[in-house]
C-alpha positions in Angstrom: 88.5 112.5 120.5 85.2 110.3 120.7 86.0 107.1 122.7 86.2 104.4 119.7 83.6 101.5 119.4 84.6 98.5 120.7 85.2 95.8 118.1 86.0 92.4 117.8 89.4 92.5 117.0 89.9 93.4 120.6 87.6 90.6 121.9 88.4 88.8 125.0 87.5 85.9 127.2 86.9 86.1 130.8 86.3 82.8 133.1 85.2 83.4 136.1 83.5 81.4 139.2 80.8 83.2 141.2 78.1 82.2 144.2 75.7 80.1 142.6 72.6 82.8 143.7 69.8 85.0 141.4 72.1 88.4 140.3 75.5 87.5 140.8 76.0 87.4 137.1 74.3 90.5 136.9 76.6 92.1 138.7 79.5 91.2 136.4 77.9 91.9 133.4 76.4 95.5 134.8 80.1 96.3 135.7 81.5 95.3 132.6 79.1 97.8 130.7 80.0 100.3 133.2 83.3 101.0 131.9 82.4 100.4 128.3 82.4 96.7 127.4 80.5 95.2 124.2 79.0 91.8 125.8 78.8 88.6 123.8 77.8 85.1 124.2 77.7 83.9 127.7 78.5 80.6 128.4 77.7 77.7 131.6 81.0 75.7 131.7 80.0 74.3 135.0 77.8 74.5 138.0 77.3 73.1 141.5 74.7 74.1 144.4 77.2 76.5 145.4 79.2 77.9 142.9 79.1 78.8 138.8 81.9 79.0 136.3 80.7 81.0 133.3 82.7 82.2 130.1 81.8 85.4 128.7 82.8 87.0 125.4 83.3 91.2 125.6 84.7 93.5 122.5 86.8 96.3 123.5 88.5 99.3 121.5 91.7 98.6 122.4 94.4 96.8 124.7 94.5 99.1 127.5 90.1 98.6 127.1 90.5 95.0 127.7 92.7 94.9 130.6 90.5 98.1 131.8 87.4 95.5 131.6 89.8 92.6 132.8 90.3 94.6 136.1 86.8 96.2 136.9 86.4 91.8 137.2 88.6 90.8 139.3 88.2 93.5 141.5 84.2 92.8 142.1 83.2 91.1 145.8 83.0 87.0 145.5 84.1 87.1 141.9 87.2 85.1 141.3 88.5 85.9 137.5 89.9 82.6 136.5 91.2 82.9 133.0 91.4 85.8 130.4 92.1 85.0 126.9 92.3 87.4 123.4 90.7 85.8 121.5 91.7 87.3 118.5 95.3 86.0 119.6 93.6 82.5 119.8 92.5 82.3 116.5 95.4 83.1 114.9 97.1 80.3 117.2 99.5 77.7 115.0 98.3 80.1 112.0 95.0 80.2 110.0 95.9 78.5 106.7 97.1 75.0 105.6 97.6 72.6 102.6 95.2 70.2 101.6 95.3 67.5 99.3 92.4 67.6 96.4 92.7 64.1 95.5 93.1 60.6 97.9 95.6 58.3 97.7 93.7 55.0 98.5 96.0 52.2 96.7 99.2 51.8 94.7 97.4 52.9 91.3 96.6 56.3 93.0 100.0 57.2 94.4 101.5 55.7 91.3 99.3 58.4 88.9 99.8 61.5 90.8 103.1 61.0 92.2 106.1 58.6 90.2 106.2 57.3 87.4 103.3 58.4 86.0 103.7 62.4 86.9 106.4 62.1 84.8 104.3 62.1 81.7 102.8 65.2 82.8 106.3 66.9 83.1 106.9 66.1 80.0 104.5 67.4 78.2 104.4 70.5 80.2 108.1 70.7 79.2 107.0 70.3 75.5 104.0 72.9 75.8 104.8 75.3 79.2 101.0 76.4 78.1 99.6 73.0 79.6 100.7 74.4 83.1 97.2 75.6 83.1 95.3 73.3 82.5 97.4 70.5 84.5 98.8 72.5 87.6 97.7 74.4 90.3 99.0 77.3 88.6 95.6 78.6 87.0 94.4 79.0 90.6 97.1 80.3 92.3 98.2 83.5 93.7 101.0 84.9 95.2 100.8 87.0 98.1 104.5 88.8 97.9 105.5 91.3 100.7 109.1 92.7 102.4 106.7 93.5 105.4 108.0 97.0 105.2 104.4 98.9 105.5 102.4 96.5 107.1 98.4 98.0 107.5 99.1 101.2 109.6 101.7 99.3 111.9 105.0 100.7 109.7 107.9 98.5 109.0 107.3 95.3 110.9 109.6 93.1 109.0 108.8 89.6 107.0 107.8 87.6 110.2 104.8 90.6 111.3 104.0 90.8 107.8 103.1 87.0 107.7 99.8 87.0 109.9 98.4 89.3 107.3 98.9 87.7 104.4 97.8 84.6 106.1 94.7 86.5 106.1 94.6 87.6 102.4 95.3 84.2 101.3 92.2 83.4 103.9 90.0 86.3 102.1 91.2 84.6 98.1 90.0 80.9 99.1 86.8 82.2 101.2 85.3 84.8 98.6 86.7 83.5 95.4 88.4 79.7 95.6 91.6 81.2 94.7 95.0 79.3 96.3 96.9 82.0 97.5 100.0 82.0 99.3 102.2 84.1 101.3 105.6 84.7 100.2 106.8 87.4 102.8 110.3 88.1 101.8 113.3 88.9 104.0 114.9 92.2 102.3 113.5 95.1 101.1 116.0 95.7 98.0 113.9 96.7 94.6 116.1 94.5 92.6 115.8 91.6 94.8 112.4 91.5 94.9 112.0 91.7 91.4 114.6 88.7 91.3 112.9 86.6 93.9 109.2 87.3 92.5 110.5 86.5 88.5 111.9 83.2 89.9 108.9 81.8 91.5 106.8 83.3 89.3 106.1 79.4 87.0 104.3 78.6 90.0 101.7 81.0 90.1 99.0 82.7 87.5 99.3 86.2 89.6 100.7 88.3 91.9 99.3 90.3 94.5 101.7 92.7 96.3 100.4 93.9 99.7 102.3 95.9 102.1 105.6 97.3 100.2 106.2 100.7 101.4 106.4 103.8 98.7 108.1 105.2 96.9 109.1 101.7 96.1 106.3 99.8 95.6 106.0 101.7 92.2 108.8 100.7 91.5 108.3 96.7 92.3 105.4 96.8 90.6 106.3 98.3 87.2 109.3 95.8 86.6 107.5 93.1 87.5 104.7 93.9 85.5 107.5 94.9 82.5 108.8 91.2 83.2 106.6 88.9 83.6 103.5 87.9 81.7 100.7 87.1 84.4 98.7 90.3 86.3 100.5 91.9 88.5 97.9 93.5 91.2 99.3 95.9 94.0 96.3 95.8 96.0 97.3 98.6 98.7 97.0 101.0 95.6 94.3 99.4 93.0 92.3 97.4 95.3 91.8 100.6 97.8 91.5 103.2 94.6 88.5 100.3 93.5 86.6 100.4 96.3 87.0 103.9 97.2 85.6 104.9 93.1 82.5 102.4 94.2 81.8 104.2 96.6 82.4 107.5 95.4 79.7 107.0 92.6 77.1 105.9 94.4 78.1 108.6 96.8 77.8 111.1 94.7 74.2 110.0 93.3 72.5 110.2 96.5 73.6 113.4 97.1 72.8 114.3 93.3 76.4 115.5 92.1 78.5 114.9 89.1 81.8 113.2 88.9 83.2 116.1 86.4 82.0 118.8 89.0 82.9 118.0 92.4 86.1 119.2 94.2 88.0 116.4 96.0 90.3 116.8 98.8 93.1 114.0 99.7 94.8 113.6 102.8 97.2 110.8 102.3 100.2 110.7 99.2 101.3 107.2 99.5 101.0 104.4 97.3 97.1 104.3 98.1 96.3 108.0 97.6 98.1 108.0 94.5 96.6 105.2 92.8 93.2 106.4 94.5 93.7 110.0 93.0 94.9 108.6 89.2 91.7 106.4 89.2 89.5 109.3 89.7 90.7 111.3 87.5 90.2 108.5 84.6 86.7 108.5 86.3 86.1 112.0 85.4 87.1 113.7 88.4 88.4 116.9 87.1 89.8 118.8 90.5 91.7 116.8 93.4 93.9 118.9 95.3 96.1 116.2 97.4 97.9 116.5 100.6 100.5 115.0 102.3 102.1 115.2 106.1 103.4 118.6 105.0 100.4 120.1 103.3 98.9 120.3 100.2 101.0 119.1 97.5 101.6 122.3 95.7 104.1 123.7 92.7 105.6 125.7 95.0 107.5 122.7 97.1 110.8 121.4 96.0 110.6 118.1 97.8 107.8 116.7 95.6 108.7 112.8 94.4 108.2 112.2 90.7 104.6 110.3 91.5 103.8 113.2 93.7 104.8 115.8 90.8 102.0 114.6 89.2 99.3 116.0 91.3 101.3 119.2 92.4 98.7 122.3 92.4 98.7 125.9 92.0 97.2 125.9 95.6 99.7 126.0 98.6 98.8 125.6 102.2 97.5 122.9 104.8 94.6 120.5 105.2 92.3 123.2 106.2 92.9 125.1 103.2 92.4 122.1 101.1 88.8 121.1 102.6 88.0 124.3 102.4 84.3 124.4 99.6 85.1 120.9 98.9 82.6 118.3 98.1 84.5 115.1 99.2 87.1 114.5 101.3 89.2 111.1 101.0 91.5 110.1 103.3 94.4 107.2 103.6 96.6 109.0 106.3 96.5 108.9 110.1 94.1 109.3 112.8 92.5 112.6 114.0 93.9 115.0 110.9 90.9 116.1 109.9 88.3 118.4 112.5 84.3 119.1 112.9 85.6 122.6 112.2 87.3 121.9 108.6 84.4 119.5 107.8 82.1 122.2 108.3 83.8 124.4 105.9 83.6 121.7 103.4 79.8 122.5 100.0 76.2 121.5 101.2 75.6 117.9 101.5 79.5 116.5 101.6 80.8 113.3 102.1 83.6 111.8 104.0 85.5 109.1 103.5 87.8 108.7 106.3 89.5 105.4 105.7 93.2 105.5 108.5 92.5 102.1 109.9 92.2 101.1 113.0 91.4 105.0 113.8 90.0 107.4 111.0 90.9 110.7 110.3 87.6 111.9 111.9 85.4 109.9 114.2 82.2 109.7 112.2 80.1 110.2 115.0 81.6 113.7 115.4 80.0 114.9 112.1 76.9 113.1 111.5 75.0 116.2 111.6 77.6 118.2 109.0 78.2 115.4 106.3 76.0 113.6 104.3 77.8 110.0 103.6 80.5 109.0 106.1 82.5 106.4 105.1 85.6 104.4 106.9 88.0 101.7 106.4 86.3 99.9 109.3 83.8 97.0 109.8 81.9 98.6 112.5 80.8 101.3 110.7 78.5 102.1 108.0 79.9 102.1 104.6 83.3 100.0 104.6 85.6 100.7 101.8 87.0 97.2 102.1 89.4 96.0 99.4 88.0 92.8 99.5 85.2 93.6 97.8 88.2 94.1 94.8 90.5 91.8 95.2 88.7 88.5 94.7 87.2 89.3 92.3 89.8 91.0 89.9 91.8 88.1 90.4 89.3 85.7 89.6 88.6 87.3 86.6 92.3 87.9 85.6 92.6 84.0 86.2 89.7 82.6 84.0 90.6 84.7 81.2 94.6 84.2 81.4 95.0 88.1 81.6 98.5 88.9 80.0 98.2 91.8 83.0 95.5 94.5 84.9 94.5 97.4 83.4 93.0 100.9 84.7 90.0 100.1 82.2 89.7 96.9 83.9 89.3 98.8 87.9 86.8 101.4 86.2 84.6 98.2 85.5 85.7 96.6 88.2 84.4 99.6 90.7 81.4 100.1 88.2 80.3 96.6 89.2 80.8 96.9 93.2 78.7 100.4 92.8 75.5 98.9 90.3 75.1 95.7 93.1 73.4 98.8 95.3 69.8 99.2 93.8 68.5 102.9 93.4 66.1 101.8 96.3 68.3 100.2 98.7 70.8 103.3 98.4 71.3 106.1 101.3 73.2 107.5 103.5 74.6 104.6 105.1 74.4 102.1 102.4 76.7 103.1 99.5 78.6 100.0 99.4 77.2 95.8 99.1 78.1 93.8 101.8 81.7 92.0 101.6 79.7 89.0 102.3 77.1 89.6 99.7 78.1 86.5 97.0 77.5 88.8 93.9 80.5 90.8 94.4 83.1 88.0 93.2 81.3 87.3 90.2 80.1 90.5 89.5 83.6 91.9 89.5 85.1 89.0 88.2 82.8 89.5 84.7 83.8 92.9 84.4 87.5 92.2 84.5 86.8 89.5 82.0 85.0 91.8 79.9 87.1 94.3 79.7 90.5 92.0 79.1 88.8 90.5 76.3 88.2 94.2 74.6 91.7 95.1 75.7 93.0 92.2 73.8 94.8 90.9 77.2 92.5 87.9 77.7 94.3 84.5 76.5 91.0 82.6 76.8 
């Protein structure tokens, strides 16, 4: 396999003191690019007539990469390696999230407004008109972040304590892109019923849900009660966020290489909770053939170990991955590193496209098959074309929010990926630009309309 690009999620510090003289600090830098290291900012921390103590920043591709560059360091003549630091480990230090109060509390008049006795007017007309939470709580801002930690990214079952750093991050990505207070609420069992219960009783709190990181088959499961049960949207992002992005892209894929939705021939490698919501979303989108895989091949009538969700996409074909690419025109993948080869891809119709989305590592390195396919697209930021779901997320919620959306609906993602796909102009489109920017500020509102839109002519909007 292709060594990966380094990236900065492996980015490390390295102090070091050296002989104050003309191409000392060459030397460090030349042997840090020798064995592969991205260099950053380089930074004086201090200097005398003799000596120099500099901090530089590198990117790596992986642990083993940083401690490779860490070494090639310490072992150079008259350079004494001082301190590494991750500094992705550094940023996370004491967490990355925290409460703030909106309003001060100068005098006695403040604290006796927004705390007792005069909250207690507020209670009590909340109490008279639970509406009026809305408009005089947090609640018509806030999200909940709910996880049992038991399919954390591509990690596996890390448990409620490795699932918190991530949803620290998600509620992060909700403030940052659309002002939304979100919360994690990682909880400590992985019973369906449980869940449920826990979610439905801290559910007055919040105006929506977003589930992230519940293994299937059960996720399904979690999310149809709760969405059965409770009257604010319900959003499993690791299915309708990823399906969102993935049909952005997919359009706009498919116009620059001048193919119809209704015609193409998709191939899926992946039959969890994402591939499944990925594959139902294109077929509302007009996507008439997907023949989806799993670890044991291509999910076909023939196999009796099928789960009901996977039933639904069962084909007449039977065999493995290769079989499946075989005269496709898009492959989509939500699986694991290295599954797909230069030799299937190249069996794939004229002008494919790849979407290769296993994170941290993709199915196929993209710089394997830049001569074979004609759009390459992976889950990750140093590549061209991220299907990100946070180009969804903040904005669906946002939407959901300043409507008072009953729930989500799949007509509500069609408009929602419509949106993310029209904010690429016909002239700015191409091979590596299929997708806008997750910084570019007219995804949140763009998506957020569409939502709105479309829950108003569903009939779910309250406002």
């Amino acid at each position: 396999m292709v060594e990966l690009t380094p990236t900065s999620s492996y980015s490390l510090t390295l102090r070091f003191r050296l002989p104050n003289r003309a191409g000392m600090l060459a030397s460090v830098v030349q042997a840090i690019a020798s064995v592969g290291g991205n260099l950053g900012q380089i930074n004086l921390i201090e200097q005398n007539r003799h000596t120099s103590i500099r901090d530089l920043s590198v990117d790596a591709s992986s642990t083993e990469h940083a401690e490779t560059i860490a070494q090639t360091v310490r072992e150079l003549p008259e350079i004494e390696l001082l301190e590494v630091y991750d500094r992705t480990f550094a940023l996370h230090r004491s967490g990355k999230i925290n409460i703030v109060s909106k309003l001060p509390l100068n005098n006695q008049a403040d604290l006796a407004m927004a705390y007792t006795p005069g909250v207690g007017r507020i209670s009590s007309a909340i109490a008279k008109d639970p509406q009026l939470a809305y408009t005089l709580t947090i609640k018509s801002n806030t999200v909940a972040i709910v996880t049992d930690g038991s399919a954390v990214l591509g990690l596996g079952n890390l448990g409620p304590a490795g699932a918190l750093p991530v949803m620290e991050g998600k509620a992060m990505l909700f403030k940052e892109f659309a002002n939304i207070d979100a919360f994690p609420i990682c909880l400590d069992t992985q019973d369906v019923d449980e869940i449920v219960k826990t979610v439905k009783y801290l559910a007055p709190v919040f105006g929506g849900v977003n589930l992230e990181d519940i293994s299937a088959p059960r996720c399904f499961e979690v999310e149809r009660r709760l969405r059965e049960e409770l009257d604010i949207p319900v959003f499993h992002d690791d299915q309708h966020g990823t399906a969102i992005v993935t049909l952005a892209a997919l359009i706009n894929a498919l116009k620059f290489v001048n193919k119809s939705m209704s015609e193409v021939r998709i191939a899926m490698n992946g039959a969890g909770a994402a591939g499944l919501a990925i594959a139902r979303l294109l077929r509302k989108a007009g996507v008439a053939e997907i023949v989806l895989c799993d670890s044991k091949g291509i999910l076909s009538t023939q196999r009796d170990d099928l789960t009901p969700q996977k039933k639904e996409f069962a084909s007449s074909m039977s065999g493995t991955l290769a079989d499946a690419v075989k005269g496709a025109d898009v492959f989509v993948g939500v699986s694991v590193p290295g599954v797909l080869t230069v030799d299937m891809v190249k069996t794939m119709a004229k002008d494919c496209i790849v979407m290769a989305m296993a994170n941290p590592i993709p199915e196929i390195q993209p710089e394997t098959i830049q001569d074979v396919a004609a759009v390459i697209a992976t889950g990750r930021s140093d590549y061209a074309n991220q299907i990100n779901n946070v180009l969804a997320f903040p904005g669906v919620f946002r939407g959901a929010l300043d409507c008072r959306a009953s729930n989500l609906t799949t007509s509500m993602y069609l408009e929602a990926a419509n949106a993310i796909a029209a904010l690429v102009a016909p002239t700015q489109l191409d091979r590596e630009h299929i997708v806008p920017s997750v910084f570019d500020d007219r995804v949140v509102a763009a998506v957020s309309a569409a939502v709105q839109q479309s829950a108003r002519q569903e009939g779910v909007a309250r406002c």
